[in-house]
TORVEXKE-78003 format. One line per 8 residues: number of its first residue (from 1); their letters; for each residue x, y, z of N, C-alpha, C. Coordinates in steps of 0.2 Angstrom, whole numbers, m for minus. Example, Ala and Ser with C-alpha at 12.3 -4.5 7.8 and 13.67 -1.06 7.14 Angstrom:
TORVEXKE-78003
1) as) 66,m28,39,62,m22,39,66,m16,39 | 64,m11,35,68,m5,36,64,0,39
END
This chain:
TORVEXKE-78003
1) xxxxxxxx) m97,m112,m535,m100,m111,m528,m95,m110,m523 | m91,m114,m522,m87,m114,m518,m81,m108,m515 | m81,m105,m524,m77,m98,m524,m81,m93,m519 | m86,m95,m522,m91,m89,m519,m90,m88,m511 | m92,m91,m509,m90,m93,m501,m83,m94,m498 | m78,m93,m503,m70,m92,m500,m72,m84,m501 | m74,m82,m506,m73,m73,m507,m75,m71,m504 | m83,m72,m502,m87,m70,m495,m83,m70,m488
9) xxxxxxxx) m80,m75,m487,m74,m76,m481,m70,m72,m480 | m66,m71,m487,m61,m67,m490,m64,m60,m486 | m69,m57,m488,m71,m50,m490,m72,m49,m480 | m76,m55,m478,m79,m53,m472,m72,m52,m468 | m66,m58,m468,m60,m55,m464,m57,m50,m464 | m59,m46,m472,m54,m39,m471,m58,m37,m470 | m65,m33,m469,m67,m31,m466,m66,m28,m460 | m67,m36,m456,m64,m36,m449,m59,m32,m448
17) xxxxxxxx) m57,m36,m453,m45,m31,m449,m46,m25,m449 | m48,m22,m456,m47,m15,m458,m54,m13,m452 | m59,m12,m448,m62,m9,m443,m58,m10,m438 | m56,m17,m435,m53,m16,m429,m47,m12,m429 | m43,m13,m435,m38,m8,m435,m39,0,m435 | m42,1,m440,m46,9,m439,m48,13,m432 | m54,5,m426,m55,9,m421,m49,8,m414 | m43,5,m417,m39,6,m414,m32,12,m414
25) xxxxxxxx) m33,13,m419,m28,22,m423,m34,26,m420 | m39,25,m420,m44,32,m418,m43,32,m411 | m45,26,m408,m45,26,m400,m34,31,m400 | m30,30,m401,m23,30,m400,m23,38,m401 | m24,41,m407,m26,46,m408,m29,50,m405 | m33,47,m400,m40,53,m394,m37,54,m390 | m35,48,m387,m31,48,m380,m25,44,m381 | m20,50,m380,m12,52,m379,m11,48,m374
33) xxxxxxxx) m7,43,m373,m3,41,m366,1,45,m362 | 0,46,m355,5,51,m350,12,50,m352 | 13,45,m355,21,44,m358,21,49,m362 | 18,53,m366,20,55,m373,16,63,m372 | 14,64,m365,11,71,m364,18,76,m367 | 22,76,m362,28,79,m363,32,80,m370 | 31,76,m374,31,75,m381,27,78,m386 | 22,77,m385,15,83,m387,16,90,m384
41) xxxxxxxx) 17,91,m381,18,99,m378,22,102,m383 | 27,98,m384,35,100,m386,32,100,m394 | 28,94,m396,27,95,m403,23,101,m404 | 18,100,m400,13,106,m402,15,113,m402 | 19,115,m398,24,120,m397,26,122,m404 | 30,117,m406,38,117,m412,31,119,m418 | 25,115,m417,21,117,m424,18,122,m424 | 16,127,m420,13,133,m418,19,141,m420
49) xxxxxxxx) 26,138,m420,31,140,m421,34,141,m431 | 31,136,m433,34,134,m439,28,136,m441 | 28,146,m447,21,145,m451,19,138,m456 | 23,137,m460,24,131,m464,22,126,m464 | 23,121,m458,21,117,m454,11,118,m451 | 12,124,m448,4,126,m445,0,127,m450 | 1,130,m456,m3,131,m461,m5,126,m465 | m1,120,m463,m6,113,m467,m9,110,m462
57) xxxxxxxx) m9,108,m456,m12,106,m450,m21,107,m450 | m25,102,m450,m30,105,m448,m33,99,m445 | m36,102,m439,m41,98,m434,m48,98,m436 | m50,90,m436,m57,89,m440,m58,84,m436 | m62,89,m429,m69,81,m428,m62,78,m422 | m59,83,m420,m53,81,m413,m47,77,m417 | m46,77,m422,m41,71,m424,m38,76,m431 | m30,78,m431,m27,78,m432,m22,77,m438
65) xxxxxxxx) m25,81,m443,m23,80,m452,m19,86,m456 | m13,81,m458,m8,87,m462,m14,87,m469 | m15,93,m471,m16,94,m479,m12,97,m484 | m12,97,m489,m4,100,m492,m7,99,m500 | m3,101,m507,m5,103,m514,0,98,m516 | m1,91,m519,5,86,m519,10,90,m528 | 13,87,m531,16,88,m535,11,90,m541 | 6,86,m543,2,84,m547,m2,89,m546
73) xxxxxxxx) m4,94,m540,m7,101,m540,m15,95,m536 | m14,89,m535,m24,86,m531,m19,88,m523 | m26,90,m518,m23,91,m512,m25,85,m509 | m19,83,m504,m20,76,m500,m21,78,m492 | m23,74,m490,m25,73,m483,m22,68,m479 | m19,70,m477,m14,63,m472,m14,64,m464 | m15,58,m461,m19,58,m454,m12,58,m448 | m10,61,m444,m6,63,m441,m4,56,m438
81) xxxxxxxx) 0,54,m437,2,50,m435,7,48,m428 | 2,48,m421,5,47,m416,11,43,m411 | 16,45,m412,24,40,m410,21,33,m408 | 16,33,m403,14,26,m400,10,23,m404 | 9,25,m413,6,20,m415,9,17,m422 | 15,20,m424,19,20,m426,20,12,m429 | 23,8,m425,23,0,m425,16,m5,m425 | 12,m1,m422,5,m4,m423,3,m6,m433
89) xxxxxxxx) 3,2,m431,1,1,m441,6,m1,m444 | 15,m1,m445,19,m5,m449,17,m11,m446 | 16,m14,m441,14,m23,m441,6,m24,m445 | 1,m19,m444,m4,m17,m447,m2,m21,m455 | m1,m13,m459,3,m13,m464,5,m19,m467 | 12,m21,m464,15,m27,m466,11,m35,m466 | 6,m35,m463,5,m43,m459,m2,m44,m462 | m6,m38,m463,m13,m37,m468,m15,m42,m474
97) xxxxxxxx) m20,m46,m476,m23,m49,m482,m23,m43,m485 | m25,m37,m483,m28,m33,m489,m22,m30,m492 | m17,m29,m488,m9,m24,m489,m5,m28,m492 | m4,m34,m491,1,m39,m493,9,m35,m495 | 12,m39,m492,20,m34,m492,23,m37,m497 | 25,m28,m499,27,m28,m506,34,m28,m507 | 38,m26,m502,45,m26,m500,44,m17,m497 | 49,m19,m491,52,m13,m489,49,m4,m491
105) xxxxxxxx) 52,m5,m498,50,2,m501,45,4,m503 | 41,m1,m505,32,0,m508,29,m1,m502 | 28,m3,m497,24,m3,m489,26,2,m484 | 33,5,m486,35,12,m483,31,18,m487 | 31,16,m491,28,22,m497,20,21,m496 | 19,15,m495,11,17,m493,9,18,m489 | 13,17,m483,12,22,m475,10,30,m476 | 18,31,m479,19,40,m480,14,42,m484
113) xxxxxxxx) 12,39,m490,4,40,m492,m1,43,m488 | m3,39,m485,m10,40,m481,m10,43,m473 | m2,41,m472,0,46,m464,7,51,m463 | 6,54,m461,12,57,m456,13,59,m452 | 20,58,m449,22,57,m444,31,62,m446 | 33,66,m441,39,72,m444,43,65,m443 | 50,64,m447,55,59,m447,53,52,m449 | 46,50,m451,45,42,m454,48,42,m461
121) x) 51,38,m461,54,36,m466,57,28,m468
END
């Protein structure tokens, strides 16, 4: 019985995390900070410039997704990843019940998984 009721706990905390963090990448992703306008102009520029780059890019619903044909031939979808959110989601990532850090190079690889950003590494 008791299990029950830690899992319940368990399940309802990640919940929690995983919403709030979600609708805080969605809020960081809508609305760009003036610090970073000039930064966006220049990206957006350099992406409009590069076919390679613009041919994977697609805007769905205002928010900003590279798609691309991985190794394995299945096509992935990964969510653009805004400089000022950068640190968010690696402390995200790394400090999570649900992500548990797995060292260095498995928590960097499940970043790059599901987001990019040009230069994360």
């Amino acid at each position: 019985m008791e299990e029950e009721d830690n899992s319940q706990d368990e399940h309802a905390e990640a919940e929690t995390c995983t919403s709030s963090s979600e609708e805080s990448l969605e809020i960081i992703a809508k609305e760009p900070s003036s610090e970073t306008d000039n930064e966006y102009i220049s990206y957006r520029t350099e992406q409009l410039k590069d076919d390679d780059i613009y041919d994977k890019l697609r805007l769905i619903e205002g928010i900003l997704y590279r798609m691309y044909e991985n190794e394995e031939g299945f096509y992935v979808t990964q969510f653009v990843l805004p400089a000022q959110a950068v640190k968010t989601l690696i402390n995200h990532v790394h400090s999570s019940i649900l992500n548990a850090h797995l060292g260095r190079y498995k928590t960097t690889a499940k970043i790059m998984e599901r987001f990019y950003r040009p230069f994360l590494r």
